[in-house]
N, C-alpha and C positions, 0 to 999 in steps of 0.2 A: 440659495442653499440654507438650509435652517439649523442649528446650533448644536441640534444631535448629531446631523451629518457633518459637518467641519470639527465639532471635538472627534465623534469616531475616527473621519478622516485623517485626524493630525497625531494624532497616537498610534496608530498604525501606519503611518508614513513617517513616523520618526522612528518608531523600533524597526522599522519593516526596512527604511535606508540607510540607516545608520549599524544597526546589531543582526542583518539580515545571516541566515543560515543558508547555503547554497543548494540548491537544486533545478538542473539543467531541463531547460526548457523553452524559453524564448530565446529571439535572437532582435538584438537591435543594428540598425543598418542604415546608409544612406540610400536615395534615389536620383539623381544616378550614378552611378559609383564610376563611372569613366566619361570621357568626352573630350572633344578638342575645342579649346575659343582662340579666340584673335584676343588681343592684348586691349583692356579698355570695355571686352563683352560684360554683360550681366550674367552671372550664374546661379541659377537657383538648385538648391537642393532642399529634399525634402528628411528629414530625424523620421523613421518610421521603426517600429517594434512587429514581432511577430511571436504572438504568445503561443501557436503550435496548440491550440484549444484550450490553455490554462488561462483561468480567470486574472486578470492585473487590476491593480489600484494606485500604485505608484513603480516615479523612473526616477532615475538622477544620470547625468555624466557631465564628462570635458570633451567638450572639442576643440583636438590640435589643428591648424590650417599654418602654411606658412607666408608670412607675413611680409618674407619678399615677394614672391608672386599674386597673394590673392591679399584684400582687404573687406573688411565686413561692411555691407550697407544697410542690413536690418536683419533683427531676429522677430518672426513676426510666430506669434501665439494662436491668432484666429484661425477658427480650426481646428485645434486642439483637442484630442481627447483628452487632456488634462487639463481642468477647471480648477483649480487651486494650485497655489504655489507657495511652495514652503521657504524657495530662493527663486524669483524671476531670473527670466534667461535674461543673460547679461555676457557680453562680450567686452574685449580691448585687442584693437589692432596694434597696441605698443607689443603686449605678449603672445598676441596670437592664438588666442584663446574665449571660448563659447561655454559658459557652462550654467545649469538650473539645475534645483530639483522641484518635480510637480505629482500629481496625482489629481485621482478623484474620486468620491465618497463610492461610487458604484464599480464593481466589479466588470471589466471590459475581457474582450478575447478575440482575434482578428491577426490577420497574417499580412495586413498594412497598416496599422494604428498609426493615425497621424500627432506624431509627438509638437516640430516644431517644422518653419519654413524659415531657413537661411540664403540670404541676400550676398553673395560675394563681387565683387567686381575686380577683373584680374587686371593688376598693372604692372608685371613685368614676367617676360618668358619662359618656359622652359617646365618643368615639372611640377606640379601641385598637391600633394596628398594632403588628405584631412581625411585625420583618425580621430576614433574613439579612445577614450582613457577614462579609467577611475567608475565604472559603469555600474550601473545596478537596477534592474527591474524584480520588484518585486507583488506577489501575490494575492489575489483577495481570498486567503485562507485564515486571516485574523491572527497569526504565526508569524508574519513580515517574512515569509520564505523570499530568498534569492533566487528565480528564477528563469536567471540572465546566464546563458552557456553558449554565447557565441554572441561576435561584432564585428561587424563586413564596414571596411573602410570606402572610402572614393580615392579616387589618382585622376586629376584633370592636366591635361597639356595646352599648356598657353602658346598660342606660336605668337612669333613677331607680327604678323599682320595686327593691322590696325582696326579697332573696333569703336563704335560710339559709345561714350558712358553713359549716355542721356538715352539708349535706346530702349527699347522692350527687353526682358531678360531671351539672351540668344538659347536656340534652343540646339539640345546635343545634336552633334554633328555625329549622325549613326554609317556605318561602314553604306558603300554602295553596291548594289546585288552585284556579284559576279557574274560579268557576262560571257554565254556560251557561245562559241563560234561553229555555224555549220552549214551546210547548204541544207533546206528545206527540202521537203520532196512534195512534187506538186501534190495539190486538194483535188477533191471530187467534190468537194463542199463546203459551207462555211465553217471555223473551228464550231468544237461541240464547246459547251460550259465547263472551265476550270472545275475540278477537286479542290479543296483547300481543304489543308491541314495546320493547325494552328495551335503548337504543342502545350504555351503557357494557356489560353482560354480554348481546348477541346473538342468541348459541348456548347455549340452557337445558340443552345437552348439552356442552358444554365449562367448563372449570376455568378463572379469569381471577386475573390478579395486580394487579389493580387497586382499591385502595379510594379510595371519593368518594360524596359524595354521587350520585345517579343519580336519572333521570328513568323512568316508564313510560309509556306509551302504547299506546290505542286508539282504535276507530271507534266512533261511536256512533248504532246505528240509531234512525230515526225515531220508534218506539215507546217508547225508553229512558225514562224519567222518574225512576228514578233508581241510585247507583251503590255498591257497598261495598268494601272493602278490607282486608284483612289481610298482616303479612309476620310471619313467624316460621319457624322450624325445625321443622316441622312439614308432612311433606309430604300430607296430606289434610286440611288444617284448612276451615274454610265459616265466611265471613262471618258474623257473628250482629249482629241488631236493627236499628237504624232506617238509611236509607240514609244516605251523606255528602253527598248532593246530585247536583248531574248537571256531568260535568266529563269529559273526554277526555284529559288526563292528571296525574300526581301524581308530585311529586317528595318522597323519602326520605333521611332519613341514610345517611351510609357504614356500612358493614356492618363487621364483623369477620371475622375469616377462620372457616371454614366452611360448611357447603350450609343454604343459606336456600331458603326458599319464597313466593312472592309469590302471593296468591288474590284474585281480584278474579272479581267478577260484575255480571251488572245485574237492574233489576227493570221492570216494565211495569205497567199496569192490570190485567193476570191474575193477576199476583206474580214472587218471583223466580225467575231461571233457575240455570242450572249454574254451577259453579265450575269457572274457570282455576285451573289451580297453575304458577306461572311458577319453575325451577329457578334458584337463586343458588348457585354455586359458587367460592369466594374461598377463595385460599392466595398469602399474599405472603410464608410463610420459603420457604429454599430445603432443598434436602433434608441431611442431615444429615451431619456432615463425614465421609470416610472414609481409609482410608486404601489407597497402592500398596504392593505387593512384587512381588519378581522369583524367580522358581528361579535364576536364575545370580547371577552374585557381578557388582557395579555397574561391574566390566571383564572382558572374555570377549569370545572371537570367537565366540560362538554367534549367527549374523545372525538368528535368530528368538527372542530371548528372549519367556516364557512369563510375565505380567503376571496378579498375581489383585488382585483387586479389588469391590467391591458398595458401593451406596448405598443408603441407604433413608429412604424419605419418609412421614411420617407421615398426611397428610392427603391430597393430591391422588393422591402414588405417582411412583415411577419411571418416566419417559417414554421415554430412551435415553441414554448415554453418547455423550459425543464425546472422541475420541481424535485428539490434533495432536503432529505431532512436527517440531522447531526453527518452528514456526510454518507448517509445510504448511499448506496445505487437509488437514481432517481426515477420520476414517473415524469411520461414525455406527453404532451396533450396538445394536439394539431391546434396553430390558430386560426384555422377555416372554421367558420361557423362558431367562434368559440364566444360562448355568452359573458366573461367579463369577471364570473365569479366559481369558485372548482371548491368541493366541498374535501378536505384532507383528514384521512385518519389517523388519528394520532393517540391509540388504547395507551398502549403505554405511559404509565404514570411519570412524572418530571418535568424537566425544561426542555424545550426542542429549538432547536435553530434552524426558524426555516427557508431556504434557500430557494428564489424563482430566476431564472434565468430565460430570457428571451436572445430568439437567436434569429438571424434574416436568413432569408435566402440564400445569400453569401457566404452565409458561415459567421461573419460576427455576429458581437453577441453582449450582452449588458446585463447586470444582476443585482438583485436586491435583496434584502432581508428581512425576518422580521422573529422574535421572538415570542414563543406562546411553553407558560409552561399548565401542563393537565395536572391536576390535585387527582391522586388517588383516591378511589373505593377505603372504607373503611379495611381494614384487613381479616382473612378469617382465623380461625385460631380450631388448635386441636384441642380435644376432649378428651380423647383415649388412642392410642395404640401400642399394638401388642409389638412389643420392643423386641422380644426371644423367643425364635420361631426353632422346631427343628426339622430337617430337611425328611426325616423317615415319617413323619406325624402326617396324616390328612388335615390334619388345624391346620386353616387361613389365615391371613393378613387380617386385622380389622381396622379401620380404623375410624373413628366418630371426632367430627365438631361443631364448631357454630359460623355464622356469617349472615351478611343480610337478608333478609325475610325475600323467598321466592325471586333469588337470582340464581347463580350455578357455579361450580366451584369447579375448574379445569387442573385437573387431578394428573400429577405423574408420580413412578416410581423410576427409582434408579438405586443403579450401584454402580458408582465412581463416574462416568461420562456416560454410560450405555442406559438407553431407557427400557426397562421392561416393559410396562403398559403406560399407555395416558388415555385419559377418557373424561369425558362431562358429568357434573353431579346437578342433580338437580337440590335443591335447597330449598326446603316445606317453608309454608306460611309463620312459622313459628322461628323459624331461623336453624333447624337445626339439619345436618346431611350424614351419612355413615356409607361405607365402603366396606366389602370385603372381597381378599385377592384372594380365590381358592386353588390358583395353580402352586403346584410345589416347587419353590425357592431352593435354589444351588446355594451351598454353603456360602459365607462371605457377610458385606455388612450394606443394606439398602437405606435411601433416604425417601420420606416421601415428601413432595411438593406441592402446595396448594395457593390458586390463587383468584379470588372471588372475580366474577363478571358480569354488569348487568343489562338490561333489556337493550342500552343504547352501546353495547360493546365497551364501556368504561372497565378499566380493568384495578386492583389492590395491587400492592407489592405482592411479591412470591414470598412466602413463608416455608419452611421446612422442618420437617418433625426431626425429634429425636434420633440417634441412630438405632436400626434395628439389624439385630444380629441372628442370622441365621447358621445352625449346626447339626450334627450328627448325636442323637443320644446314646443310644447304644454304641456306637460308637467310640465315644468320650470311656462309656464302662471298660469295652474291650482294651482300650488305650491305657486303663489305671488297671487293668487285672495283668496286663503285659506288664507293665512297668513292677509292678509288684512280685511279679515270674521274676522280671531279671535280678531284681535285688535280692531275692532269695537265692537264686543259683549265684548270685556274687558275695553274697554273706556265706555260703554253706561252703564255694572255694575256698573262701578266707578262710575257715573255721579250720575246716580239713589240713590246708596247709597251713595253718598254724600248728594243729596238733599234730602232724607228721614231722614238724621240727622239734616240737616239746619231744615224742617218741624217741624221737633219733639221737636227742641230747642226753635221755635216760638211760637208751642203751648204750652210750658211749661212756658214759659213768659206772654203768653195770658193770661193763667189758674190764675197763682198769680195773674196778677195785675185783674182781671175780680173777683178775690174773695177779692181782698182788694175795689174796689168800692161795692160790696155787704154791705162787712163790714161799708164802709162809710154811708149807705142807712140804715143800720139796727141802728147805732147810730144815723140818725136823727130823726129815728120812735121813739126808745126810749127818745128822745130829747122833741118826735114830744105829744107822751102819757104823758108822766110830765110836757108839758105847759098846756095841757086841765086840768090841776088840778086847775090852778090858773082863777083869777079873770076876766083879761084883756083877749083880744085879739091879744096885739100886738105880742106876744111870739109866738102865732099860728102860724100868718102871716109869723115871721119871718123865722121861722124853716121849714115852707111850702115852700117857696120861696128857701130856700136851699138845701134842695129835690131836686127841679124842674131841681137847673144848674146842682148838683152829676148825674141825672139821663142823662140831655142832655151828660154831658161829656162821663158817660159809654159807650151811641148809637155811641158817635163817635170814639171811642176808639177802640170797637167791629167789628165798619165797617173796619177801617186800619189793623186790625189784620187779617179777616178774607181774605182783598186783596192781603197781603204778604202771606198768608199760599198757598193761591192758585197761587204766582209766580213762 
């Protein structure tokens, strides 16, 4: 491992299991998670992960066991898809306890990842679980996501019988088919060939990443009386000697990785028949790490850099590559036939992270990296446009600039998200390109966006023009001749009722003083009737003569009043 991959690795194995952020995904688990021994057997269990198709880089946990029934004899690593360790696995039968943390620099995915193999030997009876605690798988998304959301324990039963310590590790004691009880009904012939149905591996013609114990299953014609079985690695093997009895189906230990063969037959009162051979195909590594390179140097505007690369799998075989870059949706490219190097495009200008992932047959899978960043095209730039368009006018859009000599400028317009037009400009020898949009523009405000391209697909930043505002002109007029309507009928209200309150105040002034000169006329009358009493004349005269000026003053009084009420 070389020094870019173990600092990568160890930085993101320390954020990734230490500060990880949780998202459900894998599951970590033992194999085989139940079994019966005698006291003194060897038991091996296998640490295995199932990343459910997300990429992994690093594990950590504890494992609990108890320490009166079971003791540890080795925690062994070989095997491992984890090739660094940040804590080796290390155990104490004082506490009871199994725990590492490990990883490794390549991104892995597989639904039996083999973490660790633990060695127990049980020395005294009765119940045994060993759990997980304190767990954490995390992702090869450079993020240290937590992608540990489930942990299936084991429960081992120790019985008193007595076991060799020194022996081979015992292997599970799996339940015995259930047998059927019936009378047969005679044959006219020999049995025909078993069905077999085999729910964990399906398809006898496909590769699976799955070890577990497994179930098989068939029908059993009326004739059947009794049944045989064989698995091994051997693909024509044939049952030999006394039947197992008569059952419809039979459950097995988990397998190890490679192609297994399951033979099962039946027999009648004539004798027995043919042999099934049922295909077991088991690969839970993933294929084997490789490595990227590039022909360009890891900064270059070449928009197509040329990537060589190959994986190779030992057991199931190469299935395809997936190629992701900053996290696209990827591109998948069969490995049949596949010459070694794939040419990727990459216009857009910046850093790319590019992602290859190989995958077997099985479904695991192994991933690497590399980075390339593409230096942008010069940028183009605007000359002119026409900013204030209005929506009644036949005038177009214009708009003129500059850019590389004889590449093409990929031209959109918009207002807000929605694109009106995009189209290709071509760009003279001299460097210069013009547009014009003759359809007629909806009110509102458009951007326009340009971005230089050339012969080899290299692409410039996107540039964007000014805003341009598109409106109604007559309209606008119509809009300012209203507004000027209404302030004039709201000033002329004003006025009006203004001067209908000045009136009303005038004639209320009028009124009094026009009824207090009444008043003054009616006390000279009375003045004027109490001098006719008396003797003289001069009293008359006087009172009459005073009359005359009350009354001139009223006429003039009445006249000024009635000239203001009409200003």
């Amino acid at each position: 491992m070389n020094i870019a991959h173990i600092t990568k690795f160890s930085i993101t194995l320390a954020l990734g299991v230490l500060f990880a952020h949780t998202a459900e995904a894998a599951s970590l688990f033992l194999v085989p998670s139940s079994g019966e021994f005698g006291v003194g057997a060897k038991i091996t269990v296998d640490l295995k992960i199932d990343s459910e198709g997300t990429g992994l880089n690093a594990g950590q946990a504890t494992i609990r066991f108890p320490k009166e029934t079971l003791t540890v004899t080795s925690v062994d690593k070989t095997g491992s898809t984890f090739n660094f360790w940040l804590e080796e696995p290390t155990f104490s039968n004082e506490d009871g306890v199994i725990s590492f943390i490990g990883g490794t620099p390549y991104g892995m995915s597989g639904a039996s990842i083999q973490v660790l193999r633990i060695t127990f030997t049980s020395k005294g009876s009765g119940t045994a679980p060993v759990t997980i605690v304190d767990a954490a798988v995390t992702a090869s998304d450079g993020s240290g996501t937590n992608i540990l959301s489930k942990t299936t324990d084991a429960t081992f039963t120790i019985s008193p019988r007595s076991g060799t310590p020194a022996a081979p590790s015992a292997p599970v004691i799996v339940p015995a088919p259930t047998q059927i009880v019936r009378e047969p009904t005679p044959a006219a012939g020999l049995p025909t060939k078993p069905a077999l149905t085999v729910p964990l591996y399906s398809n006898s013609t496909e590769w699976y990443n799955v070890i577990n114990t497994f179930t098989a299953q068939w029908g059993l014609p009326s004739d059947i009386s009794g049944v045989a079985t064989l698995l091994n690695r051997q693909p024509s093997s044939i049952p030999e000697g006394s039947s197992e009895g008569l059952f419809d189906n039979k459950t097995f230990n988990a397998l190890s990785d490679g192609i297994w063969y399951l033979h099962v037959r039946f027999r009648n009162n004539i004798g027995w028949g043919p042999t099934v051979h049922y295909r077991l195909a088991v690969d839970t590594q993933p294929p084997l790490p490789f490595e990227i390179t590039s022909r360009e140097s890891e900064m270059s505007d070449v928009p197509n850099p040329t990537l060589s690369f190959r994986a190779s799998d030992a057991l199931s075989g190469v299935k395809e590559y997936q190629i992701r870059v900053n996290n696209e949706p990827g591109i998948v490219i069969p490995a049949k036939n596949f010459p070694g190097e794939y040419q990727l495009h990459l216009a857009n200008p910046g850093k790319h992270n590019i992602t290859i992932k190989a995958v077997d047959l099985a479904g695991n899978s192994i991933e690497n990296n590399i980075e390339h960043e593409t230096i942008p095209l010069t940028a183009p730039s605007f000359t002119f446009v026409t900013e204030k368009l209005y929506s009644d006018e036949p005038k177009g859009l214009t708009v003129k600039g500059s850019a590389l000599p004889s590449t093409e400028i990929l031209f959109t317009l918009k207002t807000g998200e929605s694109v009106v037009t995009s189209t290709t400009l071509q760009v003279d020898t001299q460097g210069n390109w013009e547009y014009t949009f003759s359809d007629l523009l909806r009110n509102g405000t458009y951007v326009v966006s340009i971005q230089n391209r050339d012969a080899r697909g290299a692409l410039s930043f996107v540039i964007d023009s000014p805003k341009i505002t598109v409106s109604n002109r007559y309209g606008t007029v119509l809009i300012l001749l209203f507004a000027i309507l209404i302030g004039s009928l709201a000033a002329g209200f004003w006025f009006y009722k203004t001067r209908r309150e000045k009136t009303a105040l005038r004639i209320d002034v009028a009124e009094s003083d026009t009824a207090k000169a009444f008043n003054m006329i009616k006390a000279d009358i009375d003045k004027l009737d109490k001098a006719r009493t008396t003797e003289t004349t001069v009293d008359d005269e006087f009172i009459t003569q005073k009359m005359r000026e009350n009354v001139k003053k009223m006429e003039t009084y009445v006249k000024k009043e009635i000239i203001k009420a009409k200003e």
